[in-house]
N, C-alpha and C positions, 0 to 999 in steps of 0.2 A: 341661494343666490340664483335671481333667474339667469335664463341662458342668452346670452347677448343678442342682439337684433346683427342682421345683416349688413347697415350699416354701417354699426359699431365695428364689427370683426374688420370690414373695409377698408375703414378710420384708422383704424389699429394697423391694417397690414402696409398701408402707404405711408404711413410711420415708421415701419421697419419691422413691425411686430411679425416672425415669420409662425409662429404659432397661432396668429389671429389667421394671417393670408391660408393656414395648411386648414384651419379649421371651415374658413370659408368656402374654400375650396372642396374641402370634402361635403360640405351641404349642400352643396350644387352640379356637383361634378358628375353623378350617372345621368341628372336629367338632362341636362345640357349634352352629354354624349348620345343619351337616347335620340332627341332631337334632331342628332345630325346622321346619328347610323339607320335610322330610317328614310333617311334620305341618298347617304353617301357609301352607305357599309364605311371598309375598311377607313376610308380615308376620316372619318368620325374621329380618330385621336387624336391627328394632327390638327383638325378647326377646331375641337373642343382645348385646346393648350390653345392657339390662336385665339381664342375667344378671352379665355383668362390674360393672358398677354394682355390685349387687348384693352380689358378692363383697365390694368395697371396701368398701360401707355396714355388710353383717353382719359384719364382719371381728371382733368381737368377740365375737361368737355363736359361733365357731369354738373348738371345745375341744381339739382336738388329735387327737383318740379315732380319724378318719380320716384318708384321704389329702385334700389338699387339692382334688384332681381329682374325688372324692366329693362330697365337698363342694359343688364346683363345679356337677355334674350334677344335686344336690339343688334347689339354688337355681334352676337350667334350668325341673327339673319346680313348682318354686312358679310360676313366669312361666309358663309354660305352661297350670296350672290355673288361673291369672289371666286370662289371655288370654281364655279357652275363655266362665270367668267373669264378663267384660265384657262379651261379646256375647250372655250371657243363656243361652250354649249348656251351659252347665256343670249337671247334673240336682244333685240332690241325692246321689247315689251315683253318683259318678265312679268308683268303683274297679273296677263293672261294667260302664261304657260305652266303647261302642266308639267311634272317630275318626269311621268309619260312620255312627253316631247321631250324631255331634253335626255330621253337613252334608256333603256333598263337598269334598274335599280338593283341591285344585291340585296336587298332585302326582300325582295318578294321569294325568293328561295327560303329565304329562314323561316317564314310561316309558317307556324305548325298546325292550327287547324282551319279547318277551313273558311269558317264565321270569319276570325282575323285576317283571312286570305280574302276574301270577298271585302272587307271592310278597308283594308291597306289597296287593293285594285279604284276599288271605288274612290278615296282618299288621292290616292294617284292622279287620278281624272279630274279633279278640281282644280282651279287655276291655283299657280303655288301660294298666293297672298291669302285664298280662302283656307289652303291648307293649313299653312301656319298660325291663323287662327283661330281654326280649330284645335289643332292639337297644342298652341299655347296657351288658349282658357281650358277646354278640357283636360287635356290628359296631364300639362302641365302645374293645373291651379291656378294660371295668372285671374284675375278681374278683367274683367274690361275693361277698364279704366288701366290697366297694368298692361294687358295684350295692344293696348292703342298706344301706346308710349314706347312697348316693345317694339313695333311695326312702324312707329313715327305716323301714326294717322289720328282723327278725332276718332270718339269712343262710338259715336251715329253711325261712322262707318265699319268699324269692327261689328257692331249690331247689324248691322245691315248684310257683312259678309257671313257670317257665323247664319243667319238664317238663309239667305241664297245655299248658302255650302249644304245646310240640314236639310232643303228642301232636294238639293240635285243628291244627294244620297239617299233619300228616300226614292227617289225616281230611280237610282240605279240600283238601290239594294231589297226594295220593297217597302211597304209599309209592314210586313209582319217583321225585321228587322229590329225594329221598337226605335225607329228613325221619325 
């Protein structure tokens, strides 16, 4: 029997199925916490359960047009600029501020070697909308087409910031970097 699509488990859990909702949830549950603990440290548990919420609450706001995974990631980045939000740290023009501007991060302690350290510094430096789409097509998997649906933009500008973002980490981390 194949193994249900994302979806489907969805489908199932807003029907009541709490075995579909626990199985979804655990298919997406470290990424989506990673997501946020590199942004937020500790407070990563509380937006990653806020995001699932979330899910379940806008479940009607859900048009079909993406993947639910998209979707899902979109919802991340609202709890995220909520976040940022309630501690006053959010400027008026987030889409050019970096993590950098908005305080020290608890993650950059965890670093353990160096390469990652230089690469999460650099990563920091970017405006957070270039961040985000990096590390939701790459480190994530989304598509493009998936990362543009997650961020609420066309897929030209997700291309457009994924190469600006590659291009300013190569300027801060080098070309021998393999940037």
């Amino acid at each position: 029997m194949p193994e249900p699509t994302d979806h489907t488990l969805w489908l199932a859990w807003l029907d009541g199925d709490t075995d579909a909702g626990e199985a979804f949830v655990q298919r997406h549950f470290l990424s989506v916490h990673r997501f946020f603990s590199r942004k937020v440290g500790p407070a990563a548990d509380e937006l990653t359960q806020r995001t699932f919420l979330g899910l379940i609450e806008g479940s009607a706001a859900f048009e079909g047009r993406s993947s639910i995974r998209s979707y899902l990631y979109g919802i991340a980045r609202i709890q995220l600029l909520r976040h940022f939000e309630g501690r006053g740290l959010l400027p008026e023009n987030a889409a050019s501020t970096s993590l950098a501007d908005l305080g020290p991060s608890p993650s950059r302690v965890v670093a353990q070697r160096e390469g990652r350290e230089r690469l999460h510094e650099a990563m920091m430096q970017l405006p957070l909308d270039h961040q985000l789409s990096l590390e939701l097509h790459y480190w994530e998997g989304l598509s493009v087409q998936e990362t543009a649906e997650a961020l609420g933009v066309a897929p030209g500008t997700i291309k457009s910031r994924l190469a600006r973002a590659r291009e300013r980490l190569r300027e801060t981390l080098g070309d021998d970097d393999g940037f």
